[in-house]
C-alpha positions as CSV (number, residue, x, y, z in Angstrom):
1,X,95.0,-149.1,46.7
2,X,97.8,-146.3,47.8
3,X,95.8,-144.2,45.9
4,X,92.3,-143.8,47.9
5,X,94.3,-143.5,51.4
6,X,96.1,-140.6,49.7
7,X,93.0,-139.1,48.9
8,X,91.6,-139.6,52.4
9,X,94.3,-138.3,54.2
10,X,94.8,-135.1,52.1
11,X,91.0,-134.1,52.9
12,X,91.6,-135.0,56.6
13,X,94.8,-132.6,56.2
14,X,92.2,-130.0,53.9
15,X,89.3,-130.5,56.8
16,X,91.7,-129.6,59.5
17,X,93.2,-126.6,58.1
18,X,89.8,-125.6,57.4
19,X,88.5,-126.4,61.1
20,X,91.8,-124.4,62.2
21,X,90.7,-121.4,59.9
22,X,87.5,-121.2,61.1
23,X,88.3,-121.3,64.7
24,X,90.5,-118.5,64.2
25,X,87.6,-116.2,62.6
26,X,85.2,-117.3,65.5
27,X,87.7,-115.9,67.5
28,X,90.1,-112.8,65.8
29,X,87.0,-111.5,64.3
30,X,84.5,-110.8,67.3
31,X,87.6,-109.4,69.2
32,X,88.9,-107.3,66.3
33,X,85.2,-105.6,65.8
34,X,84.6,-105.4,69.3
35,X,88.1,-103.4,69.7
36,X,86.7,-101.2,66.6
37,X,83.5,-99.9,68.3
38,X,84.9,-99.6,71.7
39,X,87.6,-97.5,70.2
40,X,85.6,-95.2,67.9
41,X,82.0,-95.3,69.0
42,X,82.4,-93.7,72.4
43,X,85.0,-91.3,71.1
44,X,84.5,-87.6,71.9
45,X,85.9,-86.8,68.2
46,X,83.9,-89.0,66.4
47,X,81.1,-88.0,68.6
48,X,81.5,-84.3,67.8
49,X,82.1,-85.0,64.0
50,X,79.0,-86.9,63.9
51,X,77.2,-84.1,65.8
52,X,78.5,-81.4,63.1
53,X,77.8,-83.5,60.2
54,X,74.0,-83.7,61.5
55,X,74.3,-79.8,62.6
56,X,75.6,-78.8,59.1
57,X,73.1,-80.9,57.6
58,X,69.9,-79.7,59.1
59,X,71.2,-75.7,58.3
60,X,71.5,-77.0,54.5
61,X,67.8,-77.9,54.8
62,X,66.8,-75.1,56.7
63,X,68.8,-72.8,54.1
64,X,66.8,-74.6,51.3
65,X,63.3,-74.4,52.7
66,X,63.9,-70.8,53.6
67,X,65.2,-69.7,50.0
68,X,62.5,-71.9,47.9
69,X,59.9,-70.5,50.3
70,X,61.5,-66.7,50.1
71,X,61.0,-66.5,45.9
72,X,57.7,-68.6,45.9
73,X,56.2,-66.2,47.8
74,X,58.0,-62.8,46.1
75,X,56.7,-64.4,42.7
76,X,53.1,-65.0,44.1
77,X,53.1,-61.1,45.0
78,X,54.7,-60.9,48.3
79,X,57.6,-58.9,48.2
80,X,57.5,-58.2,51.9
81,X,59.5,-61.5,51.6
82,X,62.9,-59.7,50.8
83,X,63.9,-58.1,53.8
84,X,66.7,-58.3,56.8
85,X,65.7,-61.7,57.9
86,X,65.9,-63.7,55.2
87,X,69.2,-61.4,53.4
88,X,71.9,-60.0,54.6
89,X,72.4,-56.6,55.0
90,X,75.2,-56.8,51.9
91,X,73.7,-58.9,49.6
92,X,75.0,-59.2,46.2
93,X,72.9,-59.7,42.9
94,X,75.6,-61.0,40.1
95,X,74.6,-59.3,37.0
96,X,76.5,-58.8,33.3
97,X,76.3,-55.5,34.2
98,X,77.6,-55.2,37.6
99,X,77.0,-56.1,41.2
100,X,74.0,-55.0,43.0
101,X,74.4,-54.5,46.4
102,X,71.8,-54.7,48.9
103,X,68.6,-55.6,50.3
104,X,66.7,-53.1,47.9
105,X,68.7,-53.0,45.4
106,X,68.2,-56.5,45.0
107,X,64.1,-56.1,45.4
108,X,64.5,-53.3,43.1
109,X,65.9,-56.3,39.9
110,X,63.8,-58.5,41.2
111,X,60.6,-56.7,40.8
112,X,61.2,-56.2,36.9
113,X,59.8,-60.0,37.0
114,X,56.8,-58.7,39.0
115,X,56.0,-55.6,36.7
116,X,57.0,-57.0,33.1
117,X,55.2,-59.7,33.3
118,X,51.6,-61.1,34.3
119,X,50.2,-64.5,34.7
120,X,53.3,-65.4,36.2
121,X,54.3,-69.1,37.1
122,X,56.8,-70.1,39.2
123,X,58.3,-73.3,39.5
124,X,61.5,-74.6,41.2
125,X,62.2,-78.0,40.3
126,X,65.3,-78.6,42.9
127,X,67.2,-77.4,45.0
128,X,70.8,-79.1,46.0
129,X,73.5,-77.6,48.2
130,X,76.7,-78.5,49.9
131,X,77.7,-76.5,53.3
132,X,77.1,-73.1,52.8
133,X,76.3,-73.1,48.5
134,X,73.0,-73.7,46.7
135,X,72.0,-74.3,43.0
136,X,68.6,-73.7,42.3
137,X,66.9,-74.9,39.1
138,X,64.1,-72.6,38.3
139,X,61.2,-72.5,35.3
140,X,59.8,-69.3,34.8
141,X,56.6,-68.4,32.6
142,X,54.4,-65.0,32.4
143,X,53.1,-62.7,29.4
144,X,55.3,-59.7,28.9
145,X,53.1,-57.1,29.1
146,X,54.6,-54.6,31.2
147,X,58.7,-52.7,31.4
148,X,61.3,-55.3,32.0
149,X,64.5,-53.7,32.4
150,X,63.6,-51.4,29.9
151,X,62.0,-53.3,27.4
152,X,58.6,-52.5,26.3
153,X,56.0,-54.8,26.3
154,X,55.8,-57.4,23.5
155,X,52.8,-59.2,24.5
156,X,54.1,-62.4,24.3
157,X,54.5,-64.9,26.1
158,X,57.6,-67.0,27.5
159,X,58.9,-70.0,29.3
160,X,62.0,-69.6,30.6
161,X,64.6,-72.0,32.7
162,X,67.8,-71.4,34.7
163,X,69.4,-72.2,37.5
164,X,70.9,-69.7,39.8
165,X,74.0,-69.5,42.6
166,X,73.5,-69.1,45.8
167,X,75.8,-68.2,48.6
168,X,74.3,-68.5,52.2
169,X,75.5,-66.9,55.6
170,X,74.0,-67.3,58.9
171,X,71.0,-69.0,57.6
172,X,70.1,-65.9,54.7
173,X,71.2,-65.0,51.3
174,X,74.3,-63.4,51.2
175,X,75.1,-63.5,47.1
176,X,73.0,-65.2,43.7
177,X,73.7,-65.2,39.9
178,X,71.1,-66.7,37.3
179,X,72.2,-68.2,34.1
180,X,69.3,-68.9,31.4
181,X,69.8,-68.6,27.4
182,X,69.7,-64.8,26.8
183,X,68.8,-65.5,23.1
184,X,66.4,-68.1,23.8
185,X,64.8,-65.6,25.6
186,X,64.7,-62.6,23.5
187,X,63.3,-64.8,20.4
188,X,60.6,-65.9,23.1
189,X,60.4,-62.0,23.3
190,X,60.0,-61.4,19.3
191,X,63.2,-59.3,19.7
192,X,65.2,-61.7,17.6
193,X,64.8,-63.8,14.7
């Protein structure tokens, strides 16, 4: 008979400390969010963070758009593309064989991909950066049938991918290096076995 009384009180005790709990989150917890956005919403530092964050963010995409659109149209035949607005005065072309430096010197590599090769197709699958760095991922394809760097027209054709580096200044290219399999290449080529 003890027993059931027991029971009953120790859920009374259990619905009480319950009742007590939740009063307490009905209370602490409005007040303790409310203190957390009066404190940080209308902050001028978290304003200006938030305000840099969005600034940096809409350069990035500007910085994207401008560099996919720059070597989609150079690639189509427009090489009025490469010029002071859209690189800096000092650009530099990372090669194996040194640096090129310059807005024509860096027109000058590029245009081996212009006069080497016809039927050209350019693609550039994505494009991702973070602050002032982009990686490009790139397919190219053409028939070699013209002097690239040097080599004499094989005829054949190729489809080649890469990605390249990018560093951007003041909204234009400052610096890029491509990476694609050299030896992939040259058997595309028929220079190697």
């Amino acid at each position: 008979l003890h027993y059931p009384l027991r029971r009953q009180r120790q859920m009374c005790i259990r619905d009480r400390y319950k009742e007590i709990f939740m009063n307490y989150c009905k209370t602490i917890i409005p007040i303790t969010t409310m203190m957390i956005l009066i404190t940080s919403c209308g902050s001028p530092s978290a304003d200006s963070k938030t305000k840099k964050i969005i600034s940096d963010q809409e350069q990035l995409e500007k910085d994207i758009a401008m560099y996919q659109d720059t070597w989609l149209r150079f690639l189509n035949g427009e090489t009025s593309v490469v010029n002071e607005e859209r690189f800096q005065e000092d650009v530099v072309v990372v090669t194996s064989q040194g640096d090129l430096v310059g807005i024509e010197a860096c027109k000058k590599h590029y245009m081996n991909f212009l006069t080497g090769f016809s039927n050209i197709e350019f693609t550039i699958p994505e494009v991702i950066g973070q602050g002032n760095r982009l990686v490009k991922h790139w397919n190219f394809k053409g028939t070699h049938d013209g002097d690239f760097f040097g080599i004499p027209a094989t005829g054949s054709k190729v489809d080649l991918s890469g990605t390249t580096l990018i560093l951007m200044e003041d909204g234009k290219i400052k610096q890029e290096q491509d990476f694609f399999d050299n030896l992939d290449f040259y058997r595309q080529l028929g220079l190697m076995e």
